[in-house]
C-alpha positions as CSV (number, residue, x, y, z in Angstrom):
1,X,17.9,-7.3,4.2
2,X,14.5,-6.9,5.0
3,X,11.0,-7.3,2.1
4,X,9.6,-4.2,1.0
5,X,6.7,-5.6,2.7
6,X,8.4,-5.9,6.1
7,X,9.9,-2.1,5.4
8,X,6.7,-1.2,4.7
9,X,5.1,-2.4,7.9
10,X,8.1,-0.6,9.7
11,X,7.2,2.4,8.8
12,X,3.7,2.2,9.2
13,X,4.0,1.0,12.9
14,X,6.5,4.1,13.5
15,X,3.8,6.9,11.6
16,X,1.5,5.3,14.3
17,X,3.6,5.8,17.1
18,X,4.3,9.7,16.6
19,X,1.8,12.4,18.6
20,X,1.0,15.1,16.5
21,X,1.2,17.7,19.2
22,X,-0.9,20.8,18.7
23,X,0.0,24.2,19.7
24,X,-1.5,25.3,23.0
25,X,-3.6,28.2,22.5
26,X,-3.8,31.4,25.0
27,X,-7.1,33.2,24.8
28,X,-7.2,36.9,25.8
29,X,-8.9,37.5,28.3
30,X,-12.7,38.6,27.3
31,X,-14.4,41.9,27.5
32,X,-15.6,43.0,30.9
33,X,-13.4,39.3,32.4
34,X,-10.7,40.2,34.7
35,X,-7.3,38.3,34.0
36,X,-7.7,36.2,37.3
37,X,-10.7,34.9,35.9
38,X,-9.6,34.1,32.3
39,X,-6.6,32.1,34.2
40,X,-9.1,30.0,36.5
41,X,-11.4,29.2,33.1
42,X,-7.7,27.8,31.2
43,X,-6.5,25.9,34.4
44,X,-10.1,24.4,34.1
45,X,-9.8,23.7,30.9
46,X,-6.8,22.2,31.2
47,X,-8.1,19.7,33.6
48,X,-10.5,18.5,31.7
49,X,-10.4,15.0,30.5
50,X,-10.9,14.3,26.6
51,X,-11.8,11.2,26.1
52,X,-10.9,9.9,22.2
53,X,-13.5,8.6,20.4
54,X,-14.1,5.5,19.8
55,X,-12.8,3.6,16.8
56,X,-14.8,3.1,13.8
57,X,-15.9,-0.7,13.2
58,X,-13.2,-1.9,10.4
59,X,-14.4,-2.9,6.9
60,X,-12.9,-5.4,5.2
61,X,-11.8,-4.9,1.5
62,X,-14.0,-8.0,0.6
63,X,-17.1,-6.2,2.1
64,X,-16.4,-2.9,0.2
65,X,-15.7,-4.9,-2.9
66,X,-18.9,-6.4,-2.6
67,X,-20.7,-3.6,-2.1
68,X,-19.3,-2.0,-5.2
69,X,-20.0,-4.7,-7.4
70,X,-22.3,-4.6,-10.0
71,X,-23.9,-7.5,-11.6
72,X,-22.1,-9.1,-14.2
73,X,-23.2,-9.7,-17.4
74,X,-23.1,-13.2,-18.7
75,X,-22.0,-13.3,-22.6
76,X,-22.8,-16.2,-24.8
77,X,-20.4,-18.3,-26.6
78,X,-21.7,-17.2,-29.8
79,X,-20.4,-13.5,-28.9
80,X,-16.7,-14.6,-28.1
81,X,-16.4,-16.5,-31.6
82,X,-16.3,-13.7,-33.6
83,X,-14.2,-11.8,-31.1
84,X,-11.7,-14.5,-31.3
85,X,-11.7,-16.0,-34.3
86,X,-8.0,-15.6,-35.2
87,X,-7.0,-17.5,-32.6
88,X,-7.8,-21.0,-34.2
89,X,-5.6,-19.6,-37.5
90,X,-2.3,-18.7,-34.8
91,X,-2.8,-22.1,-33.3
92,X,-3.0,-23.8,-36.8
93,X,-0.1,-21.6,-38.0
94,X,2.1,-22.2,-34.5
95,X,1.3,-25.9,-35.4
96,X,2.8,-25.8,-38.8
97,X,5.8,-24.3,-37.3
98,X,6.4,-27.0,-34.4
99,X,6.0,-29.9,-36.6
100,X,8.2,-28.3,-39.8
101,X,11.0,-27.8,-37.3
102,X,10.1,-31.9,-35.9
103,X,10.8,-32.8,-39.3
104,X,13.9,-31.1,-39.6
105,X,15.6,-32.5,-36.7
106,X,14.4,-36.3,-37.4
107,X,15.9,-35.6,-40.8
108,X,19.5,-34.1,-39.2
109,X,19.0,-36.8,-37.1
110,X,19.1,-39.7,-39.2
111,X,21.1,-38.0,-42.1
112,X,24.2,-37.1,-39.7
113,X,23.9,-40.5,-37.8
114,X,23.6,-39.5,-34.1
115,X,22.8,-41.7,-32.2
């Protein structure tokens, strides 16, 4: 079963192989032109070679990225201590926890003779 990458790039290769066709377009015939004439200006037309344009230079995401950036603002370590000062209290608390529960099992341990 193909990725949803690989179904992805599936698709995307068969979008770019469809023509969008356009409708042709018949002009009438202007004012004061006969109808031979107005058919010799279309089969002229219709010989006329467009040639596509030519394909814009690709960007790469890293070079848009980089032109968006703005500069970053270095904060000090002073200004993230008080924005994170409960974290030392969880890490004390999570501590308590882990060696309570150490103690418990050495005690099992010994008191049930395992081992």
């Amino acid at each position: 079963m193909p990725s949803s990458r690989q179904l992805a790039q599936r698709y995307a290769a068969a979008s770019r192989k469809k023509k969008r066709v356009t409708p042709r377009r018949v002009s009438a015939p202007a004012p004061g032109e006969s109808p031979a004439e107005a058919a010799a200006v279309e089969a002229a037309e219709e010989r006329t070679v467009i040639t596509p344009a030519p394909p814009e230079p690709r960007v790469s995401a890293a070079t848009v990225r980089s032109q968006r950036a703005r500069p970053v603002v270095r904060r000090t370590f002073a200004d993230y201590r008080e924005e994170y000062r409960y974290v030392a209290r969880d890490l004390r608390r999570v501590a308590l926890v882990a060696g309570g529960l150490l103690v418990v099992l050495l005690v099992l341990h010994f008191a049930l003779g395992i081992g």
